[in-house]
C-alpha positions in Angstrom: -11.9 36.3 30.8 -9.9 33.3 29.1 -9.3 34.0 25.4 -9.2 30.8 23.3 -6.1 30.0 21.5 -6.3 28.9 18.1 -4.9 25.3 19.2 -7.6 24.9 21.1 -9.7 26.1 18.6 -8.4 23.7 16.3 -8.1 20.9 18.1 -12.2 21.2 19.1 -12.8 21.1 14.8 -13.6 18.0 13.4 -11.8 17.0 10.1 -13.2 15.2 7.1 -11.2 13.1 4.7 -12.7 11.1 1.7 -10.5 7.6 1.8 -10.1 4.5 0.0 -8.2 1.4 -1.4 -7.9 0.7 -4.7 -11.2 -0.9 -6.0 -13.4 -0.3 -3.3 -15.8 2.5 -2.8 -14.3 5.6 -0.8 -15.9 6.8 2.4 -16.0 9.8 4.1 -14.3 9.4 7.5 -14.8 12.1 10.9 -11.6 12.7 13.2 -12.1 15.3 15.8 -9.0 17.5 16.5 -6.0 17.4 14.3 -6.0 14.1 12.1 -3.2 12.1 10.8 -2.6 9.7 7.5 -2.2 7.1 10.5 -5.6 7.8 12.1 -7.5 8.0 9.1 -6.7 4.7 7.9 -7.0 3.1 11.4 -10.4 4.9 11.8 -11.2 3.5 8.5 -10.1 0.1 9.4 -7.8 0.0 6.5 -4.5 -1.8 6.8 -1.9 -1.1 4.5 0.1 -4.5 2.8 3.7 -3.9 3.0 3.3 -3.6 -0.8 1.0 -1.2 -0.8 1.5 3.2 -1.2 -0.6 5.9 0.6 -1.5 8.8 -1.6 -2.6 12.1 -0.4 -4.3 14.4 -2.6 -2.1 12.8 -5.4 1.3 12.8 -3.7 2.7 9.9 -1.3 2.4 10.1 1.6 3.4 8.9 5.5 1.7 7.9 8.4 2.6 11.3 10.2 1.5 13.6 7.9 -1.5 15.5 8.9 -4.6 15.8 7.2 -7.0 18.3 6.5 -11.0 19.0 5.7 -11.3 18.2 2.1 -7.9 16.1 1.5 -8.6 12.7 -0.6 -6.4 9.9 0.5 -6.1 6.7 -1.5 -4.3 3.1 -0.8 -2.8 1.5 -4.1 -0.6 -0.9 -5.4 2.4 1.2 -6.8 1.3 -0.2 -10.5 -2.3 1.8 -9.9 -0.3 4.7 -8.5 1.8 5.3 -11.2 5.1 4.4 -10.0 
C-alpha cells in the first residue's frame, strides 16, 4: 500500500484566486497544484507596466510568492495603492 504524501495531496488541489487591475472587473482564476503571484497574472493574461504594484490580500507582493484558495490579488498604480 502507497500512502499519499501531503505534497502530493496538495499539488492534485486546485487553487482559486479573485484578481484584477485597477478599474476592471475582477475574475476568479483556477490553477491546479500550488499557484504563484506569477501564474496567476499570466493565467489571467494580465501584464504588469513597469509602473505598476501587485497587491496580495492588501500587502505587496512578488512574482514568487505563492498563493492560496481565497487570496485577492489586485494590480495598481502605486497612487490607487496608497503608496
Amino acid at each position: 500500500m502507497v500512502k499519499a504524501t501531503r505534497r502530493g495531496a496538495r499539488a492534485a488541489q486546485s487553487t482559486r484566486v479573485l484578481v484584477g487591475r485597477f478599474g476592471e472587473e475582477p475574475r476568479t482564476i483556477t490553477i491546479r497544484g500550488v499557484a504563484t503571484v506569477g501564474a496567476v497574472l499570466d493565467a489571467a493574461e494580465i501584464e504588469v507596466e513597469s509602473a505598476e504594484h501587485i497587491w496580495l490580500n492588501g500587502a505587496r507582493a512578488t512574482n514568487a510568492m505563492r498563493v492560496k484558495t481565497g487570496d485577492i490579488l489586485s494590480v495598481v498604480l502605486p497612487r490607487e495603492g496608497g503608496q
